[in-house]
C-alpha positions in Angstrom: 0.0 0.0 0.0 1.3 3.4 -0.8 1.5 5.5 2.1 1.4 9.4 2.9 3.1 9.7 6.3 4.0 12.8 8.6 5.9 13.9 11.3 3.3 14.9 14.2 5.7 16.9 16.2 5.1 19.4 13.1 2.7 21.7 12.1 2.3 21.8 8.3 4.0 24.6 7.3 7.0 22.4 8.8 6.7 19.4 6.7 7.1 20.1 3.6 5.6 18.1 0.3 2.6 16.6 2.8 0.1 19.4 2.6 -1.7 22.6 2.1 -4.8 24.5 3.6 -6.1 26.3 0.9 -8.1 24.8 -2.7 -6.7 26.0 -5.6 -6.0 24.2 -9.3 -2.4 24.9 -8.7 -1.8 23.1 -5.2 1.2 20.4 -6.7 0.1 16.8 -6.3 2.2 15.1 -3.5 1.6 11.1 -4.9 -0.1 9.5 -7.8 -2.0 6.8 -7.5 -4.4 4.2 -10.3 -8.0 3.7 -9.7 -8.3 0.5 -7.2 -5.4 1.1 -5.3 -5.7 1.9 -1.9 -3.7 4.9 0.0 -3.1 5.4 3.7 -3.1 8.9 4.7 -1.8 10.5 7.9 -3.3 13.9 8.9 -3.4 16.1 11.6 -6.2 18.1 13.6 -7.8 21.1 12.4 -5.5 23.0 15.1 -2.3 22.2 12.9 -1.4 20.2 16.1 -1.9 23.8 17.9 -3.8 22.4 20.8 -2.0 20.0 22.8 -2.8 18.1 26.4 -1.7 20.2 28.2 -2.8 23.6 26.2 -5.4 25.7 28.4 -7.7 28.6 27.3 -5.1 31.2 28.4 -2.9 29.8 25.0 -5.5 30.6 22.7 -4.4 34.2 22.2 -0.9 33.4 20.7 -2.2 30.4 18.1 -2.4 31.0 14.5 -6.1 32.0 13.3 -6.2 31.0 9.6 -4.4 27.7 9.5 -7.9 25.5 9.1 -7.9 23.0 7.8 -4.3 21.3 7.2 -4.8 18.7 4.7 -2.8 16.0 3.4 -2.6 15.6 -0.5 -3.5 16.4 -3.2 -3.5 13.2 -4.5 -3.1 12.7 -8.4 -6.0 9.7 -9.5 -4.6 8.7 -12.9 -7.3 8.9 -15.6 -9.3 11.4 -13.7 -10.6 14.0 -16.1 -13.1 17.0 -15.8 -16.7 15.5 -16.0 -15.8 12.0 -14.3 -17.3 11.4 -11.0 -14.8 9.9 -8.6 -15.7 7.8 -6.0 -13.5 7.6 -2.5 -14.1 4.3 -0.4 -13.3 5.0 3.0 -11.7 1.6 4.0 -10.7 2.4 7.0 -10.4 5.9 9.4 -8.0 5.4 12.6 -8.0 7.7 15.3 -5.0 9.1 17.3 -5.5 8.2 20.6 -6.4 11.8 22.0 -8.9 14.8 21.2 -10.2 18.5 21.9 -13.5 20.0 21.7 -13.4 24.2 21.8 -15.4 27.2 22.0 -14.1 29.8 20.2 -15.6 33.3 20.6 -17.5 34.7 17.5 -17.8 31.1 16.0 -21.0 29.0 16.4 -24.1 28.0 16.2 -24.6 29.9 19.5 -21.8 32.4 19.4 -24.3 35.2 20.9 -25.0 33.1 23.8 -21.3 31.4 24.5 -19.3 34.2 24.0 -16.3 32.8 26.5 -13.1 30.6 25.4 -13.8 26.6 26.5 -11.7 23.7 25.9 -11.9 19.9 26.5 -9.6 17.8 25.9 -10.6 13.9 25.4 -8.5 10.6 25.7 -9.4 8.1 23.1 -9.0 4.3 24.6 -10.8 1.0 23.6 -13.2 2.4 21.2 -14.7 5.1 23.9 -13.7 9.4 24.3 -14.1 10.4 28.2 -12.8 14.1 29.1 -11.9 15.2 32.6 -14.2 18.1 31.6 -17.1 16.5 30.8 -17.8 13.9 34.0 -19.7 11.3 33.3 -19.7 11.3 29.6 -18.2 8.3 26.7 -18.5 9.4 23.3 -18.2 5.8 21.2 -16.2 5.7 18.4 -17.6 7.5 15.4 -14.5 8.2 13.5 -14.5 10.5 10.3 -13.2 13.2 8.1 -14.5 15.9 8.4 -13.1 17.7 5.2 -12.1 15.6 1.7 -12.3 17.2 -1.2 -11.0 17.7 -4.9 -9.3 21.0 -6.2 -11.7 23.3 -7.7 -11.3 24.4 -11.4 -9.6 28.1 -12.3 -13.2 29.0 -13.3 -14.9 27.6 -9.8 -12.4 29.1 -7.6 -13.1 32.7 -9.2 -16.8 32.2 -9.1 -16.8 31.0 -5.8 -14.8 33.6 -4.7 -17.0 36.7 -6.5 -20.1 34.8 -5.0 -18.7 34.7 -1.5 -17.6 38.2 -1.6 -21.1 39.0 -2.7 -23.0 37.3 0.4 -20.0 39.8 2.8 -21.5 42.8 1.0 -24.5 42.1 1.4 -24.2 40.9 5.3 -23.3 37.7 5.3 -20.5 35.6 6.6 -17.6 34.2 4.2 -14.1 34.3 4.7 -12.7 35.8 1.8 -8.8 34.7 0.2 -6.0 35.4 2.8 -2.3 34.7 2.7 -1.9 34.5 6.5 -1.0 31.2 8.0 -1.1 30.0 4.4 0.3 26.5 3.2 2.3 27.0 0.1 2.8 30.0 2.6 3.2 32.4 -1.2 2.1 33.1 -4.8 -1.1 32.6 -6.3 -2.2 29.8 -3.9 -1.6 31.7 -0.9 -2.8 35.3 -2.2 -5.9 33.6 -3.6 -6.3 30.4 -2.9 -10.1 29.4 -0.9 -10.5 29.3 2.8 -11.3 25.2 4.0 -14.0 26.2 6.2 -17.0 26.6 4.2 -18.1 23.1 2.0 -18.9 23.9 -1.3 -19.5 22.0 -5.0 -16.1 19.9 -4.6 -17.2 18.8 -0.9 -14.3 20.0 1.4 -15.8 20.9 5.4 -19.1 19.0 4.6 -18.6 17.5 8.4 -20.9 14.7 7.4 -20.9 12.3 10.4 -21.7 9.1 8.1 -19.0 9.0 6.4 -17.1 6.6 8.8 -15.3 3.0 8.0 -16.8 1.9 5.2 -18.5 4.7 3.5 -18.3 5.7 0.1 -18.2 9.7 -1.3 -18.6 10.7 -4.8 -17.3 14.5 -6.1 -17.6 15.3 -9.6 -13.9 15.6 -11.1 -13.1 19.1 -12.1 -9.3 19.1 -13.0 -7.4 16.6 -14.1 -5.7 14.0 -11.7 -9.0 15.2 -9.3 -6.5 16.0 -6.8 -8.4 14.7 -3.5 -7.1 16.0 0.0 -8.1 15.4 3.4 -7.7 16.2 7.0 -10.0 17.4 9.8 -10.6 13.9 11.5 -13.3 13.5 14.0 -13.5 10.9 16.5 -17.0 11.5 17.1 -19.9 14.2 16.0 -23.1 15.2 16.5 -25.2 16.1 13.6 -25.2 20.0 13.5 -21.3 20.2 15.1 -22.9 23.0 17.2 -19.9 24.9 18.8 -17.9 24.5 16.1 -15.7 21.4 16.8 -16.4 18.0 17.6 -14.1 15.6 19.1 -11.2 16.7 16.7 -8.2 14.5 16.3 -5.1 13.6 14.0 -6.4 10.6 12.1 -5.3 8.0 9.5 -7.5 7.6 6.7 -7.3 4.5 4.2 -9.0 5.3 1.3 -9.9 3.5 -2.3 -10.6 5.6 -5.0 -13.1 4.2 -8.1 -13.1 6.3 -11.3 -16.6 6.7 -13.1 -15.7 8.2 -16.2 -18.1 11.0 -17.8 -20.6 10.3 -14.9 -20.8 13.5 -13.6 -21.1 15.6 -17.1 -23.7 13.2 -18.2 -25.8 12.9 -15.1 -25.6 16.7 -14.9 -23.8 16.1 -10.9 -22.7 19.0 -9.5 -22.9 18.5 -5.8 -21.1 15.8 -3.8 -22.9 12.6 -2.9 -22.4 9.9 0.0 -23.7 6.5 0.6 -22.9 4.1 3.0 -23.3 -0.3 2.4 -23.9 -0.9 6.1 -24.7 0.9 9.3 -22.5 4.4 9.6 -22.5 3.3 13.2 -23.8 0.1 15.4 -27.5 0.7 15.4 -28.1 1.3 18.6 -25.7 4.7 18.2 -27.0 5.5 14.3 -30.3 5.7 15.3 -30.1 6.0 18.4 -31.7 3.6 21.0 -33.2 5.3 24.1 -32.8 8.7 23.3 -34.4 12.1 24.4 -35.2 14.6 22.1 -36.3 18.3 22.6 -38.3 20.3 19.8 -37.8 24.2 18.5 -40.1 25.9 16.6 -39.4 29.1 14.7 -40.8 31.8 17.0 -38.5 34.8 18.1 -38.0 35.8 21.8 -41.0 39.0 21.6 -42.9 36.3 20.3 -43.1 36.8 17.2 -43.9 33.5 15.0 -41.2 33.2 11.6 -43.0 30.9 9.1 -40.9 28.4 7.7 -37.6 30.0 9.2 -35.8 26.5 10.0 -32.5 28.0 11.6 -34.7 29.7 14.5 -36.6 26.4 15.1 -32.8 24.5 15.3 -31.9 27.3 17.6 -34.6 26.9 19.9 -34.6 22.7 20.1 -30.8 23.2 21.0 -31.4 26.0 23.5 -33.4 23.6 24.8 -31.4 20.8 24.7 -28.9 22.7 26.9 -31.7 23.5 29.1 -32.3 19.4 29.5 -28.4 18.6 30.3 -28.4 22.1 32.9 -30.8 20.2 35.0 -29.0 17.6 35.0 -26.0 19.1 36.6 -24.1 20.0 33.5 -22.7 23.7 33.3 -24.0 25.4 30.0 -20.8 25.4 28.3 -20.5 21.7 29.2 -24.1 21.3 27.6 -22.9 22.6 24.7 -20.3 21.0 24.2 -22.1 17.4 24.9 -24.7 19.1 21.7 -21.5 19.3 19.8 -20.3 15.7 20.1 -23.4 13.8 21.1 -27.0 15.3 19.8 -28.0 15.6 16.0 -30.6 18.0 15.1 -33.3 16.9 13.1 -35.9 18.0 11.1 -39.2 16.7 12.1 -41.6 19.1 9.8 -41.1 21.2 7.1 -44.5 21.5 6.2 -47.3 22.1 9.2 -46.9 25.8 8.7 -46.4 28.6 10.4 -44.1 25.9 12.7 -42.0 23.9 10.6 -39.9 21.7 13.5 -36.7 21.0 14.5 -35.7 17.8 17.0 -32.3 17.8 19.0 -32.0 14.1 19.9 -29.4 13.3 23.0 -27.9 9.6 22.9 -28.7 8.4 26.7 -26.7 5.9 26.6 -23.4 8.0 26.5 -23.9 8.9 30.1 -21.9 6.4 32.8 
């Protein structure tokens, strides 16, 4: 098996030829690979190995802002041409054996509630997470990546970049090119090269919890070799990742990549696709067995009632999710992070209008 190792006493910009954090057409291929053959992958956290056991909130002030997400690759797939749908097998996803969940000020779900720094730190040991932080808490293995993707085209990046920079003037949140903390640190990758937070049309940050051991992921090719990288490994997720991290790790992934030529230009695909054989996760977690769920509905603090508005009704079930683990002795930072890891938001109704439904269902079993 071909392998991509690195050196986890380095941050990326240490390392050279393993990595970059930024998509762009231009990012050089680190390894070639044929369709079939299987790949291991080492990568590190989304910190860039920033956050260590024994980091504390007090170190957050000196780390480097823009390094998300350090990815290993690209990786050249031989035969891969614009129009072909490529298809990544996850064969396997290993975790390293520890983990950190943080609040970060101005990020979040809720960042206008949890407006403080928090950080837990997790060990990872016979298929279980436990935190000093979190008492009384295992997370079960859930392993994943949290952002794969393939390098956009010269046309995509500029269009995703004028329609990003679009949604800032008019209000909205995007994170526009930036050469700081940059991986190739200069030139045209650097200066304009995308941010890895957002997922867009070549998948990157999709965060998609199901795509564990097992699970397959299909992008639409839109440069030739594909030029798939990875990082960002979770070792477990709740749908929604409401504080902005799960339980992030370093991770290994072994992947299989299967090359469907012309599928996506003929099928008209344009945005990513995932399937998995088998259960993402033993049943009893994927579904999950004897849960607890809270509702939301869309209706603002004065009362006022927001037909149809689903982000205020996910709001709401989570707020009062957090209200469910408070009274169970759980600070609200600690609830929130247990939301972030452990609960997946749902929706329940889309269509009983004026209150379309959201569900936040919490895992009972997780608590020892």
């Amino acid at each position: 098996m071909k392998q991509v190792t690195i050196d986890r006493n380095k941050r990326l910009r240490d390392d050279p030829g393993k990595g970059h954090n930024r998509w762009h057409p231009d990012v050089v291929p680190i390894i070639e690979v044929e369709p079939g053959e299987e790949l291991l992958l080492e990568t590190r956290d989304a910190s860039d190995g920033q956050i260590k056991p024994d980091t504390t909130i007090d170190d957050f002030e000196g780390m480097d802002a823009k390094v998300g997400h350090p990815l290993t690759g690209p990786v050249y797939i031989k035969g891969a041409e614009p129009g072909d749908l490529l298809e990544i097998e996850y064969v396997d996803v290993i975790a390293e054996p520890r983990g950190w969940t943080r609040i970060r000020p101005g990020s979040g779900f809720l960042r206008d509630i949890y407006t403080e720094p928090y950080l837990a730190h997790w060990q990872v040991e016979e298929g279980w997470a436990t935190s000093p932080q979190i008492p009384g808490v295992r997370i079960p293995d859930g392993s994943f990546m949290g952002t794969a993707g393939l390098a956009p085209s010269h046309e995509q990046l500029a269009d995703w970049t004028r329609r990003e920079a679009d949604l800032v003037s008019r209000g909205g949140s995007a994170l526009p090119p930036d050469p700081e903390d940059a991986v190739p640190p200069d030139g045209e990758v650097a200066i304009n090269g995308l941010r890895t937070a957002p997922p867009r049309e070549n998948c990157g940050n999709a965060d998609a919890k199901q795509l564990t051991k097992g699970s397959h992921l299909f992008i639409p090719v839109n440069v030739e070799g594909g030029l798939y990288s990875v990082g960002d490994g979770h070792f477990a997720q709740g749908d929604s990742e409401c504080c902005i991290t799960a339980i992030e790790m370093g991770a290994t992934a072994i992947v299989k990549y299967h090359l469907h030529k012309g599928e996506a230009a003929a099928k008209n695909i344009r945005f990513p696709r995932f399937s998995h054989p088998g259960y993402f996760l033993p049943p009893e977690w994927a579904a999950p067995r004897n849960f607890i769920a809270t509702m939301g509905f869309p209706l603002r603090e004065d009362g006022t009632n927001e037909s149809e508005d689903l982000t205020l009704a996910a709001r709401h079930a989570l707020i009062n999710m957090i209200q469910l683990l408070q009274e169970r002795g759980y600070s609200g930072v600690q609830a929130y992070v247990i939301c972030s890891v452990a609960v997946d938001l749902k929706v329940s109704n889309i269509v009983d209008l004026p209150n379309v439904t959201v569900s936040a269902f919490l895992p009972e079993d997780i608590f020892v």
